[in-house]
N, C-alpha and C positions, 0 to 999 in steps of 0.2 A: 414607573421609576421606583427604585426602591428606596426606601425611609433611611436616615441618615444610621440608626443604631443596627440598620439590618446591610450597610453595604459591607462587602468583605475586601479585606484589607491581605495585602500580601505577604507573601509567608516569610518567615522568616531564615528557615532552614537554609537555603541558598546562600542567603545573607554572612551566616555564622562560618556555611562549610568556606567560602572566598576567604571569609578574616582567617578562621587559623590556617587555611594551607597557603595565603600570604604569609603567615608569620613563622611554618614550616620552609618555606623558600627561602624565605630571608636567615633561616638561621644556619641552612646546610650551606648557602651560599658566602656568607661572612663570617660564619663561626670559625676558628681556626684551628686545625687538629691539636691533640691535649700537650702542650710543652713546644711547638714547633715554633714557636716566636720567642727568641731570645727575649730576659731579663733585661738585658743591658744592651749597650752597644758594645763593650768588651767583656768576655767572659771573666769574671769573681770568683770562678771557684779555686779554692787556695794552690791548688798544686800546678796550674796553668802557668805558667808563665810567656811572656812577650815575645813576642819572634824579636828576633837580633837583625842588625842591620846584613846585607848579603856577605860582605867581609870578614863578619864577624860568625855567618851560619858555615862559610868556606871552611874558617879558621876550627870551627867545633869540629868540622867532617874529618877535616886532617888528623886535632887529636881523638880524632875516635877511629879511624884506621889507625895512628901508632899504635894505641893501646892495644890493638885485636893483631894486630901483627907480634907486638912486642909479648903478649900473653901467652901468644901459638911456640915463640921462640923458649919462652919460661918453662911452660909446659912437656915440651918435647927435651929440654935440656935435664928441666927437674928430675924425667923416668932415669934418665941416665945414670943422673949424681946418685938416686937415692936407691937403685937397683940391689943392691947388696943390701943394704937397710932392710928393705923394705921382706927378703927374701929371711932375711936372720931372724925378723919378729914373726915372720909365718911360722918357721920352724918352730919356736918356742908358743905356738898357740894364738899369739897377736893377730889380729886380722886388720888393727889399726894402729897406722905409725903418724905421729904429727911431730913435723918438722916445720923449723922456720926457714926463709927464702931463701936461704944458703942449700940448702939438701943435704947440709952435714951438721947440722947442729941441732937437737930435737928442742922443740920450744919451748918455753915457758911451766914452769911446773904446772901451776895452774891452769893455764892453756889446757895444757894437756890431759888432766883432769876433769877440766869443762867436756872436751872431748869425747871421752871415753864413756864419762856420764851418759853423755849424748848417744853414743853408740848401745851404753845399755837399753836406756829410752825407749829406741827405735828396736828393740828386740831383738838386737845382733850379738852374737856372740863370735866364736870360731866360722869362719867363712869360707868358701872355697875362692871367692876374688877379694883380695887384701886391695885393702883402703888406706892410701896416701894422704894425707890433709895436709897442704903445702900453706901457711900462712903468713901474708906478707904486710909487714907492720908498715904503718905508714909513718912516712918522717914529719918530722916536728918540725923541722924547716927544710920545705918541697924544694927542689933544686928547679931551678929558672930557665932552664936548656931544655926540658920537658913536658910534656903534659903530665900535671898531677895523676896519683894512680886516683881510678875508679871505685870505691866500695862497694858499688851497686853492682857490678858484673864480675860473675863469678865465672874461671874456665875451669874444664874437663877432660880427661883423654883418658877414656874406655878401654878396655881392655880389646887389644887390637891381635895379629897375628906374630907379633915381634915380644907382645907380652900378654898372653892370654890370661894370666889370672892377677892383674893389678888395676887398677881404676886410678885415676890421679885426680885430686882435687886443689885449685888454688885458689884460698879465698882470699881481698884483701882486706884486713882490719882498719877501719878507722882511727883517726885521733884519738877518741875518747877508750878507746879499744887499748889501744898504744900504750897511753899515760897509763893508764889504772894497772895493767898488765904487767907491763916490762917495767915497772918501778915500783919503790917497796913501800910506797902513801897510795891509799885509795880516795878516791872519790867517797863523798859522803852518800853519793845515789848508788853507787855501785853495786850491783847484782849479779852474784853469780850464775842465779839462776837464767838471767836473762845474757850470759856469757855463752851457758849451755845452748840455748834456745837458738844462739845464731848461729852457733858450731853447729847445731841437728840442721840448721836451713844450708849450711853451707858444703852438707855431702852433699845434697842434691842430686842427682842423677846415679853419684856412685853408691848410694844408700840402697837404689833398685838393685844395680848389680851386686852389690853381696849380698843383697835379701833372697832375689829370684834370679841369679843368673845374665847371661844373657839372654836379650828378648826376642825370639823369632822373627825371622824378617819381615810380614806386614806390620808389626807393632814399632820397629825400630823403624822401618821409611815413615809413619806416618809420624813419630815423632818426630826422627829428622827432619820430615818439612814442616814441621811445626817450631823447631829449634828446642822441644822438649820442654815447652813451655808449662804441659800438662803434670810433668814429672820431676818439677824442681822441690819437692820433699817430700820425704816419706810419709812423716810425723803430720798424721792429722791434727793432733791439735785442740785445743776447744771450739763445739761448735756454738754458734751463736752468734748474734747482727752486729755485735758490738768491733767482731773480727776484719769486718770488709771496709774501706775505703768508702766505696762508695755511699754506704750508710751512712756513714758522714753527715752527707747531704741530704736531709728529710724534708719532704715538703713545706713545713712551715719556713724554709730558708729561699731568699729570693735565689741564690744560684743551683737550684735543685734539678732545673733539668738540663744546667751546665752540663753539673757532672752527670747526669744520664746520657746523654747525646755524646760525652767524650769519648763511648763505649762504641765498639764495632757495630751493626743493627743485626745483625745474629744472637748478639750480646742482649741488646736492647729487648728481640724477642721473648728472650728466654727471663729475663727479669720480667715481661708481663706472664711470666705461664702457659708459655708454645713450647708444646713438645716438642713440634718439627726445627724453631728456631733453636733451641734448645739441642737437640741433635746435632744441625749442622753444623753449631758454635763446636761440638764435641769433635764430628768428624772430619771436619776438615782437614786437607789433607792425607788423608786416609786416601791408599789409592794410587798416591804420588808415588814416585819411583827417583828420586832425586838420587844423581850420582853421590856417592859417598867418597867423601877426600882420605886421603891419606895421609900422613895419621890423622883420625877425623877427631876436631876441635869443637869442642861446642863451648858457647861459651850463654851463660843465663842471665839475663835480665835482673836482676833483684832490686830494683831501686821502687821505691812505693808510690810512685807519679808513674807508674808505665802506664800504658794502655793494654789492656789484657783484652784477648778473647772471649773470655770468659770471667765473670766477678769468681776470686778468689781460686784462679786460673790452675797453680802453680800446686797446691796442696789438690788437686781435684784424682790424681792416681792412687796417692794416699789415700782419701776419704774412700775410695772404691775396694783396695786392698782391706781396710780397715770392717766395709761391710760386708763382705763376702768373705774372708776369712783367707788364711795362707793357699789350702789348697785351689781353691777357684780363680782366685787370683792365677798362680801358679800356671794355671792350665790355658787362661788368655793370655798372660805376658808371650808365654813358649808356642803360643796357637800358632797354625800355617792358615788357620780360615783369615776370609775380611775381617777385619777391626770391628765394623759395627756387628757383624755378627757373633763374633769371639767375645765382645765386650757384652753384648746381651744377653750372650748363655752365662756367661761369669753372674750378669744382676740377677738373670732369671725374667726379665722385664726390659720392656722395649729402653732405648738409651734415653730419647727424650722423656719419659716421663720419670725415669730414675733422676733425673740432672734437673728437671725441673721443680721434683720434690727436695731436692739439693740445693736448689739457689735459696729456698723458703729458711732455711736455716739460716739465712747469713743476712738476707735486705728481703724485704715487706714488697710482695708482687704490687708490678705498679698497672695503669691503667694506659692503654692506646687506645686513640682514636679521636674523633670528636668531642671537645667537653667546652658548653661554654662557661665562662664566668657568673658567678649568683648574682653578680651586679646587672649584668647583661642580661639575666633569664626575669630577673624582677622587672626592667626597666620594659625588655619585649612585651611580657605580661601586664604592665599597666596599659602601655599602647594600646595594647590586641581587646583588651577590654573597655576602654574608653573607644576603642572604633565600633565593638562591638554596640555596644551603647548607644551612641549615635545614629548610627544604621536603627537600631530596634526603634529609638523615639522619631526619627523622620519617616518608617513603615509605616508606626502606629498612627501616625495625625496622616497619611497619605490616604486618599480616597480613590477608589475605582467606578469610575462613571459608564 
């Protein structure tokens, strides 16, 4: 038999590999992917609001079909009223008339001013599609028989076959819009400049068409089924995070991945830095073949609570005109190729990775996947080491006979 300092005692290695690939199991199996467990039981992040009782989600559906009815009627009456208008400032070199909601009365000196600023801005001069900008003041005491107008949706009517070289834009002005504007006391915040800036958001769509024309038909279907979400400003704008919404929300705020998850998950992709998520947030719809109405109405989203496609959705044909310059541009808007391919030869570079070096300007790529908390990887780690421990000191006193 052998002497007590010479018996061999068990190894230890076995021992260690069980503890961590225990504490490997345990962490893939309870850790929870990074942000997938709500903050709260109700979402906090500001711009969320509470579903309404059913009565009251009825009553919203109804005033948001008057208004989309009532705007298609606006629009298709305004080409009419303002037809002669709109043909007298061509002639004299105008490419831009802004009138108030009547069609006969041009608006506001200042308005109009804002306006045209706006159209210098945007780098337009003389055009071959004259630009309408229809503006409709909001009253100061909303009449009770109706749903209030919406500021946040703007409508459109392109230049169609009945009027090939006019664009119509109606936006509506808000209160604060109203007051300062249409009366001879300003607000002490009052901003012209920030007058202009809503006037450049509010051509939208018809800012494209007197820049470049009309857009070749795969670019115009893929829009259409997008509702032109991509194409609601010219004007890129400043870049930088301070500009997005969603940056807002930074992770030192407990509703941070509220508002991430508020996002489509194409969306979500592409704020981690996937090209492919990234692409498809772009092409989507591309492809589509949506019948086109007659006279085709679009009407844009502008309210700053939407849910977008894509963070900073709406300026994203801008930013791409903006880097490739007029002519390239020029040559995908009028392209007859696919969209993703058309858009590619325009960057020079695949879509996803151009749009993902694009979101890096606006919000701080975030992280997917599993991540657990430093409370949780400290607490595992004491554990996994105190078993460790234990196991080595009951090896070490164990004897093999």
């Amino acid at each position: 038999m052998l002497r007590g300092e010479e018996q061999p005692v068990a190894s230890l290695r076995p021992w260690v590999v069980a503890a961590l690939a225990s504490c490997v199991a345990l962490a893939l199996a309870y850790v929870p992917p990074r942000g997938a467990q709500s903050t709260r039981e109700q979402p906090v992040f500001f711009f969320q609001t509470p579903r309404g009782t059913p009565a009251r989600q009825r009553a919203q559906a109804l005033a948001e079909e008057w208004r989309g009815v009532e705007q298609s009627l606006r629009l298709v009456s305004a080409r009419r009223q303002i037809h002669d208008v709109v043909r007298a400032a061509s002639d004299r070199g105008n490419s831009l008339v802004v009138v108030n909601d009547s069609g006969v009365t041009f608006a506001a000196p200042i308005a109009d001013s804002a306006a045209h600023v706006a159209w210098r801005q945007l780098g337009l001069g003389e055009t071959k599609v004259s630009v309408a900008l229809v503006i409709r003041w909001a009253s100061l005491s909303p009449p009770r028989d109706r749903p209030a107008l919406d500021e946040g949706i703007a409508g459109y009517l392109p230049p169609d076959s009945t009027d090939r070289t006019t664009c119509l834009a109606v936006v509506t002005a808000g209160r604060y819009w109203t007051r300062n504007v249409l009366s001879n006391t300003r607000d002490r915040f009052f901003s012209f400049g920030a007058l202009v800036h809503s006037l450049k958001a509010g051509l939208g769509p018809c800012a494209f068409y007197a820049a470049f024309g009309t857009p070749g038909v795969p670019v115009h279907s893929w829009l259409a089924a997008r509702n032109w979400d991509l194409a609601a400003s010219l004007d890129p704008g400043a870049r930088g995070r301070s500009n997005s919404m969603i940056e807002m929300a930074e992770p030192r705020y407990s509703w941070y991945w509220d508002a991430i998850y508020s996002l489509p998950p194409m969306a979500v992709a592409c704020l981690a830095g996937r090209p492919d998520g990234c692409r498809a947030a772009v092409v989507a719809g591309a492809g589509d073949e949506p019948a086109t109405p007659f006279p085709e109405i679009i009407q844009v989203d502008r309210r700053w609570n939407r849910i977008q496609r894509l963070v900073e959705a709406g300026r994203y044909l801008g930013d791409v005109a903006h880097a490739v310059g007029r002519d390239r541009f020029l040559a995908f808007w009028t392209s007859s190729q696919p969209v993703d391919t058309a858009l590619a030869t325009a960057l020079k570079r695949p879509v996803g990775e151009w749009t993902a070096d694009r979101q890096r300007d606006f919000v701080r790529p975030i992280r997917l996947g599993p991540a657990p908390p430093l409370g949780g990887v400290g607490l595992a780690l004491t554990i996994a080491m105190l078993a460790i421990a234990i196991v080595a000191g009951t090896a070490a006193r164990r004897q093999v006979r």
